[in-house]
N, C-alpha and C positions, 0 to 999 in steps of 0.2 A: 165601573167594573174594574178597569184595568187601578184605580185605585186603590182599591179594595185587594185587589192582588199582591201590587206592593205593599203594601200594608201588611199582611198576612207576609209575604215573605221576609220583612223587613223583623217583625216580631219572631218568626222560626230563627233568624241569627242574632238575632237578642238570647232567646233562652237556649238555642246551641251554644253562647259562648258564657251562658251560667252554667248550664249543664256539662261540657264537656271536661273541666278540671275535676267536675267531684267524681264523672265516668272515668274518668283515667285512673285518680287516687283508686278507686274501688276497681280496678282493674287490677292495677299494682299491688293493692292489697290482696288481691285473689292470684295472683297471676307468680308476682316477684319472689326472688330467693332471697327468704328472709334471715336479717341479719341481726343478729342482738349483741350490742356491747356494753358488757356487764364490768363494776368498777365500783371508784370511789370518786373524790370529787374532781380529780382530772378526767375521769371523761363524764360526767355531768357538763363540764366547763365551768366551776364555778371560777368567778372575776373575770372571765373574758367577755368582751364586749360583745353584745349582740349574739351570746352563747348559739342561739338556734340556728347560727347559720356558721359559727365560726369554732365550737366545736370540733374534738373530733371526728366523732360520728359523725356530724354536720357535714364538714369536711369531707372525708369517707364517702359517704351519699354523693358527692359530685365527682367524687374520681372513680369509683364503680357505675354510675349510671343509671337509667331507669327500669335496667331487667332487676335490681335489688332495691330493698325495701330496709335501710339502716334504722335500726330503734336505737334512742342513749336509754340505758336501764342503770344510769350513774347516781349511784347515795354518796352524797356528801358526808364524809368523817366515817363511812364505815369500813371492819376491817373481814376480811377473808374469813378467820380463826371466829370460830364460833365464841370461844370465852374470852368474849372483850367488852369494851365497853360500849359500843355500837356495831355490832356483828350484821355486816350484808344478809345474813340467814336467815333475822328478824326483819328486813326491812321489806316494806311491799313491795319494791323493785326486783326480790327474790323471785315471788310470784306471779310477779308481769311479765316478767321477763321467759318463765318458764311456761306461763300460761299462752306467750307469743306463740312458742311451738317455731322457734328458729330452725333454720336450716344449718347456717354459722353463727357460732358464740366465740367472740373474743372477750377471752378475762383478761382485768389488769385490777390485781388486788395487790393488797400490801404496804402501801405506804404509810397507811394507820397502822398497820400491826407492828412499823416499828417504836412506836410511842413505847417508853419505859415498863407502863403499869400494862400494855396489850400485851410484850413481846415475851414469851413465856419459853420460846426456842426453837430451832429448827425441825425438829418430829414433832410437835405441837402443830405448826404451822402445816407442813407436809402430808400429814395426818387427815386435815382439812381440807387440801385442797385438791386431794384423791379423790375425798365426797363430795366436793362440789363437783368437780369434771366427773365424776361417777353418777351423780345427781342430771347432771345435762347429759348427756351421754344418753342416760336412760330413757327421755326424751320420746313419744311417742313418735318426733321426727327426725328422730336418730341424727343430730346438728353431727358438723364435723367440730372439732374443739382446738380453739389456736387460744395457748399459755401467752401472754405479756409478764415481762418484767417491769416493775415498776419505773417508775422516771428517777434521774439522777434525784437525790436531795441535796439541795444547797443552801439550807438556811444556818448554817456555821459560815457559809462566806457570804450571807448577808445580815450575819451575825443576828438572828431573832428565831433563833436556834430554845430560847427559852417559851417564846409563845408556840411554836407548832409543836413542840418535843419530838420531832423525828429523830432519828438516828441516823446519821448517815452511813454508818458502817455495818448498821443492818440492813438496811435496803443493799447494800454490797453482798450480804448473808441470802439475804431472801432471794435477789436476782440467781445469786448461782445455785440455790435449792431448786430455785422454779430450771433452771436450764437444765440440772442433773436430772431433773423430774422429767422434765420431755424427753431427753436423750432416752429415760430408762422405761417409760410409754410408748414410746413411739410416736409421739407428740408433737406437732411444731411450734416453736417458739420465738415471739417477737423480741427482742431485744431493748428495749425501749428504752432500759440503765446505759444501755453502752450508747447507742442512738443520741442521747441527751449530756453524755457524762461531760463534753467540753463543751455545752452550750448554755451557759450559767446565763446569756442576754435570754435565752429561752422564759427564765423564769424570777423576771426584775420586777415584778408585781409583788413575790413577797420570798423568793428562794423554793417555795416548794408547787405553784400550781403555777402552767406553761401561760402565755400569751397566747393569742389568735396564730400567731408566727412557729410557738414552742407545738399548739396543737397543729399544726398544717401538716410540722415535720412528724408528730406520728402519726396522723393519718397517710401520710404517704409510705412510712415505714411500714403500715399493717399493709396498705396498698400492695408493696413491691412484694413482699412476703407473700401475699395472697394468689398475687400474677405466678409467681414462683412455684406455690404450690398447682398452678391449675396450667 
């Protein structure tokens, strides 16, 4: 009898400790203030090691805690501006992302749209990104909406300035459109150009996407922002 007892209790904490990570996840997932960070391939993480943990969303998720619930909703190579050559508008991270039904959406777009053949100008771009925050905004759960500025570009001082085609002195253009844009919304915005503009070790991988170290320091920048706002 009494073996039988152990036994049976000894099995209840066997499938309590299978059971209890997927009851929490599905708690979390019911419970937590969701968060969607929508982008291009800096917050994807593409090249950083171990992206799912070292991310910034990734990142993010351990400095907010387990009342939030961070999604990456990051397309690689895509841009803000509908008329490009890989527009975030078409990509299914659009619809994942809005079909999440966040509570907070940090955008950080831009960095492709300063490619030559994307970047068609500052009311094109502006234009765009009204509808995209007008787009989430509308949101059945009515997200708050935090602007990012894109990350410094540095591949002129890693000179392969011809493979990525950024611009770096559009991303200087687009950062301060997106800033007059929050100022003139009522918006809050991350800074993430300035944030990044003297940390060139940030991003030795290839001049334009961060390390594990370049993402830590934005997720801590969206972090302190966020404390600030709340």
């Amino acid at each position: 009898m009494k073996r039988n007892v152990k036994r049976s209790f000894l099995l209840f904490i066997i499938l309590l400790i299978i059971v209890s990570p997927i009851l929490l996840l599905n708690l979390q997932k019911t419970y937590a203030v969701r968060v969607a960070c929508v982008g291009d391939s800096i917050t994807y993480g593409a090249k950083i090691e171990d992206k799912f943990l070292n991310s910034y969303p990734a990142q993010l998720q351990q400095l907010l805690g387990g009342r939030y619930l961070v999604e990456n909703f990051g397309a690689s190579g895509h841009t803000l501006q509908k008329d490009a050559n890989f527009s975030y508008w078409n990509h299914p991270n659009f619809k994942k992302s809005s079909d999440f039904q966040p509570d907070i959406v940090f955008l950080m777009l831009g960095t492709n749209d300063t490619k030559p053949y994307n970047w068609t100008g500052t009311e094109n771009f502006l234009s765009d990104l009204e509808a995209l925050v007008s787009h989430y905004q509308n949101l059945d759960s009515n997200p708050e909406i935090y602007l990012m500025t894109p990350a410094t570009v540095f591949t002129g001082y890693f000179k392969l300035k011809d493979h990525y085609k950024m611009q770096a002195d559009v991303a200087d253009i687009i950062s301060n459109a997106i800033l007059s844009f929050g100022k003139e919304h009522n918006l809050p915005v991350i800074d993430i150009h300035e944030a990044t503009r003297n940390h060139p070790e940030y991003f030795l991988l290839d001049g334009v996407h961060p390390d594990s170290a370049g993402a830590s320091a934005i997720a801590r920048e969206v972090y302190q922002t966020f404390c600030r706002q709340h």
